[in-house]
C-alpha positions as protocol buffer text, in pm:
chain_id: "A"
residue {
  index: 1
  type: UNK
  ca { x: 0 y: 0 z: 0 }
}
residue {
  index: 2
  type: UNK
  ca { x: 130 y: 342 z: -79 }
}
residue {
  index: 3
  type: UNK
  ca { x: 313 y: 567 z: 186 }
}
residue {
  index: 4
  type: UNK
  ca { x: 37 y: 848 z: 177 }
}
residue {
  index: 5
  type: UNK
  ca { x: -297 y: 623 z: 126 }
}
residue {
  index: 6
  type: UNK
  ca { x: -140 y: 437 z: 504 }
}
residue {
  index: 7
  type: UNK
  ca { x: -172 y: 773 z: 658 }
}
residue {
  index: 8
  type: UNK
  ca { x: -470 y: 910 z: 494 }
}
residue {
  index: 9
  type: UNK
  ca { x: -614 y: 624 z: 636 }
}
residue {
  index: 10
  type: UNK
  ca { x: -456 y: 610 z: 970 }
}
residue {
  index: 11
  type: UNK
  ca { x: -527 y: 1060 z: 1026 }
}
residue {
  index: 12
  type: UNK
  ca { x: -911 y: 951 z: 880 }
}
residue {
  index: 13
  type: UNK
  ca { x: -956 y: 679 z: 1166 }
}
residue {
  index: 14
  type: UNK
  ca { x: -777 y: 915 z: 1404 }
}
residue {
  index: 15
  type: UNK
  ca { x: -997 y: 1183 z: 1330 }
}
residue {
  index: 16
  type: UNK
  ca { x: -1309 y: 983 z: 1394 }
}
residue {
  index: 17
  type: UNK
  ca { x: -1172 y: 947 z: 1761 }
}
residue {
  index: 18
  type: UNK
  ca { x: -1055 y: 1256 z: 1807 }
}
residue {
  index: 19
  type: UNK
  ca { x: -1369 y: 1483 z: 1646 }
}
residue {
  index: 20
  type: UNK
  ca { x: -1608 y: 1217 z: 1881 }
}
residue {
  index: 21
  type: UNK
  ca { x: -1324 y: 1282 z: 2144 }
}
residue {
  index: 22
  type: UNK
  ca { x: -1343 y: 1639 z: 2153 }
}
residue {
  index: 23
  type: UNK
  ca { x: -1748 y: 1697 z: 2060 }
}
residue {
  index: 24
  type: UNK
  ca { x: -1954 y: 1340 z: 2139 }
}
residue {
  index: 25
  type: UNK
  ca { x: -1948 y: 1442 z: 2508 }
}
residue {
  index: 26
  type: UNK
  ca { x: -2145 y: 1760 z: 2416 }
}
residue {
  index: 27
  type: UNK
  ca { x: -2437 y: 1513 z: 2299 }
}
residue {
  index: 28
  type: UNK
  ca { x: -2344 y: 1192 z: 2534 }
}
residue {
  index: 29
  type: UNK
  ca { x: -2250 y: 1322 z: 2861 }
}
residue {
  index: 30
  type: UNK
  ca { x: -2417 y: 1661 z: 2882 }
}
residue {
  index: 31
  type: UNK
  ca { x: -2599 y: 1555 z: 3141 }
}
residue {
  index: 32
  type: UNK
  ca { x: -2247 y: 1475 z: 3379 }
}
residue {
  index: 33
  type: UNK
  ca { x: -2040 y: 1652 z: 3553 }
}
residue {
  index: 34
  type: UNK
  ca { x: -1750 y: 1855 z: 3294 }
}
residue {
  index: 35
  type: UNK
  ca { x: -1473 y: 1646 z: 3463 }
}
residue {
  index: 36
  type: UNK
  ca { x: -1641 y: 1327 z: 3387 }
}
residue {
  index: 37
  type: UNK
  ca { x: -1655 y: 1414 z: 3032 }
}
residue {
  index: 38
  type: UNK
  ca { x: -1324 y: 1533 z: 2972 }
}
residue {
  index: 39
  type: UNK
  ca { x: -1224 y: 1176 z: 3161 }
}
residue {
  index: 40
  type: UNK
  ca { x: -1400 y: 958 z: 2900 }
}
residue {
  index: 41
  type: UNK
  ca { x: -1314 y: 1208 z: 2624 }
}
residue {
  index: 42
  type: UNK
  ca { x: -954 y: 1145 z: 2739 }
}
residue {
  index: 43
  type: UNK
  ca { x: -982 y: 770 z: 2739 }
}
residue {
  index: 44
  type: UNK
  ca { x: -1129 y: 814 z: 2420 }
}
residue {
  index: 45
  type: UNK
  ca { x: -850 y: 1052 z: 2263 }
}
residue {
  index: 46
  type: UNK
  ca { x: -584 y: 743 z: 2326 }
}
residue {
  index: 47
  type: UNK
  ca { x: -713 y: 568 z: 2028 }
}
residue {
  index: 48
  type: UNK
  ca { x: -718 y: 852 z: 1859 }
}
residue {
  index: 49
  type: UNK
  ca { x: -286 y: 863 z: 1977 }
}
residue {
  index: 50
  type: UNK
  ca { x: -247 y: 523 z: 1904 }
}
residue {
  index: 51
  type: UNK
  ca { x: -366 y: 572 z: 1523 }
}
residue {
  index: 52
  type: UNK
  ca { x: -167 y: 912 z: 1482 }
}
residue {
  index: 53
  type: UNK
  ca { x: 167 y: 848 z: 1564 }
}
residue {
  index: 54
  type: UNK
  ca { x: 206 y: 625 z: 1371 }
}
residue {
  index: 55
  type: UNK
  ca { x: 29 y: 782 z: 1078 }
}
residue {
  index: 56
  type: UNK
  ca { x: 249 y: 1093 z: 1138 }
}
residue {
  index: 57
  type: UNK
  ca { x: 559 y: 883 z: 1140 }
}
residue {
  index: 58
  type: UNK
  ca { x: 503 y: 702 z: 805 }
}
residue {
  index: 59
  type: UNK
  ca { x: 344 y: 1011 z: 643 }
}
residue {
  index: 60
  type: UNK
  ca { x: 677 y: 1218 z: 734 }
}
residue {
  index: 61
  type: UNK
  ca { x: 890 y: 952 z: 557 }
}
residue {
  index: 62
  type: UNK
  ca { x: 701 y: 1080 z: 201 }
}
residue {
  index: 63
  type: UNK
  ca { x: 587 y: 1408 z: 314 }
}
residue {
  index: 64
  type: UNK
  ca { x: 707 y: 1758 z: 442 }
}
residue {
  index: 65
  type: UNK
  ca { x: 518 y: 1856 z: 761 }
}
residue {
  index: 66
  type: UNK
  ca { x: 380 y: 2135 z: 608 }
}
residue {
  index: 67
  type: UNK
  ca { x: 275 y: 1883 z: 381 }
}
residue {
  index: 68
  type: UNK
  ca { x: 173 y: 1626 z: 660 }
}
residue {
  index: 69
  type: UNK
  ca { x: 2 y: 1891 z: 868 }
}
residue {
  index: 70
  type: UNK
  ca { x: -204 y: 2009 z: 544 }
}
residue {
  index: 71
  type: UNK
  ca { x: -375 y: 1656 z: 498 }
}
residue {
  index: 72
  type: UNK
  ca { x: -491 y: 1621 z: 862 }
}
residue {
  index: 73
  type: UNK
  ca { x: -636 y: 1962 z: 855 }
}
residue {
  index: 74
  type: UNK
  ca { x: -847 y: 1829 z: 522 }
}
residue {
  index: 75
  type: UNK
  ca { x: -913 y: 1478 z: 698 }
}
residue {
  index: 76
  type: UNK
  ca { x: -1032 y: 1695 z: 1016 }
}
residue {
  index: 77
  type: UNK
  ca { x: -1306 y: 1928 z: 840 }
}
residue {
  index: 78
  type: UNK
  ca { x: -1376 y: 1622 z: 605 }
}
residue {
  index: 79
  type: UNK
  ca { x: -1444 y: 1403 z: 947 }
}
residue {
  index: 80
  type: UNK
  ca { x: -1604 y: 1666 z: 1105 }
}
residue {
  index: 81
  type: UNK
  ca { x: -1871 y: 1781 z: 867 }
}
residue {
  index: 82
  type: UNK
  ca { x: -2041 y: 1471 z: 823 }
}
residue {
  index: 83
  type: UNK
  ca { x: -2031 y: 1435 z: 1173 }
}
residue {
  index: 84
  type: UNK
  ca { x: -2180 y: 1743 z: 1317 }
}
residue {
  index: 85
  type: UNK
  ca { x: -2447 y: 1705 z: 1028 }
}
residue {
  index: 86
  type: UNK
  ca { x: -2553 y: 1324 z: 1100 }
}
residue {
  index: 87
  type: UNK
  ca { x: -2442 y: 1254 z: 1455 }
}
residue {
  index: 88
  type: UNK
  ca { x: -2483 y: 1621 z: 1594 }
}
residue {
  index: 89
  type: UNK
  ca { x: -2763 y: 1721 z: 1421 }
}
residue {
  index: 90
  type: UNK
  ca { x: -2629 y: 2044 z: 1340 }
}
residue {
  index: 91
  type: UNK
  ca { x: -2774 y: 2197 z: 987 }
}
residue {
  index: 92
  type: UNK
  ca { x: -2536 y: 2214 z: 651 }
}
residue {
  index: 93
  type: UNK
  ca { x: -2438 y: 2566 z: 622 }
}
residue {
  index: 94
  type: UNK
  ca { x: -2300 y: 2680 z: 297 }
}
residue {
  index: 95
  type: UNK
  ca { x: -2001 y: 2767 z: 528 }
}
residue {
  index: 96
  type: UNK
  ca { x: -1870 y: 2439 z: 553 }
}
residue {
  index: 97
  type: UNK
  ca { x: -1824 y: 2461 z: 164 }
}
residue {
  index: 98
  type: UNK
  ca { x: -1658 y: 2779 z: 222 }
}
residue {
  index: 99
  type: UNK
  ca { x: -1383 y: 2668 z: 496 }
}
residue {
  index: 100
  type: UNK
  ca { x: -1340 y: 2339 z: 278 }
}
residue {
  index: 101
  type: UNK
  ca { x: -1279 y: 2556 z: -38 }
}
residue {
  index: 102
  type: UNK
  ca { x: -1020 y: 2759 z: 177 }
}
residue {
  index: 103
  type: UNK
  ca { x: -849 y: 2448 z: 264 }
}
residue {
  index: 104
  type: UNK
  ca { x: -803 y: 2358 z: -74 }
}
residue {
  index: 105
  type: UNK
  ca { x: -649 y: 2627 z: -118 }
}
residue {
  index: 106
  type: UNK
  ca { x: -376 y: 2608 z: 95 }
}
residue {
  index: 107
  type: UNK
  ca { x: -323 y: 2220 z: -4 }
}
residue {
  index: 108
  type: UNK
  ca { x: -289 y: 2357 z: -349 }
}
residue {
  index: 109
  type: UNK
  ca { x: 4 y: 2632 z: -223 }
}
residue {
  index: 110
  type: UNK
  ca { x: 139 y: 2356 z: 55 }
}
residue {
  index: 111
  type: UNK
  ca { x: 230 y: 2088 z: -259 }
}
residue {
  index: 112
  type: UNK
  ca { x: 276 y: 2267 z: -512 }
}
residue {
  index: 113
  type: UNK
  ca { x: 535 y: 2160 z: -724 }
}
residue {
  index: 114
  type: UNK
  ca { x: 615 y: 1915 z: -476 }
}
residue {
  index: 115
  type: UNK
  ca { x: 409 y: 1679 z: -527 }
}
residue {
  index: 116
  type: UNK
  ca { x: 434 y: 1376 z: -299 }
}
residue {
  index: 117
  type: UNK
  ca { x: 592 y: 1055 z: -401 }
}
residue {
  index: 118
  type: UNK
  ca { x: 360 y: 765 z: -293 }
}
């Protein structure tokens, strides 16, 4: 499997952990006590460790950090729309298209003409 598509997957299944990490609690433990939350959030956010590392590690054998740090930004907003649409129940806002647009922008100026070797 190719260097990048590893940790594009690894940053996408670390995302899901850490966007239900740092926002499930809002939905799932609203009702508890803010210390309780941020417990289970943190018991929650070592899966999210355990998947990163090592994605950043094998990503920064192909990529620059810029580069590296670029892709989990995209992975993050692409995680975290879909989840504060269907999980959170918030409503699509034309927005979201807006900061994903501006992300894409700064992939474009973060590779190019460095393109990444896979």
């Amino acid at each position: 499997m190719p260097t990048v598509l590893k940790t594009i997957l690894l940053l996408t299944a670390s995302n899901l952990f850490m966007t239900y990490a740092w926002y499930g609690h809002l939905r799932t433990q609203a009702h508890k006590a803010w210390y309780v939350a941020a417990l289970v959030s943190w018991g929650i956010a070592l899966f999210e460790y355990l998947l990163q590392v090592p994605a950043n590690r094998i990503g920064y054998t192909t990529l620059s950090l810029a580069q590296l740090k670029m892709l989990q930004e995209v992975i993050a907003i692409g995680v975290f729309i879909p989840f504060a649409v269907v999980y959170m129940k918030q409503p699509i806002k034309l927005d979201f298209l807006f900061a994903a647009l501006c992300l894409l922008g700064a992939v474009y100026f973060v590779f190019r003409g460095n393109a990444a070797a896979a």
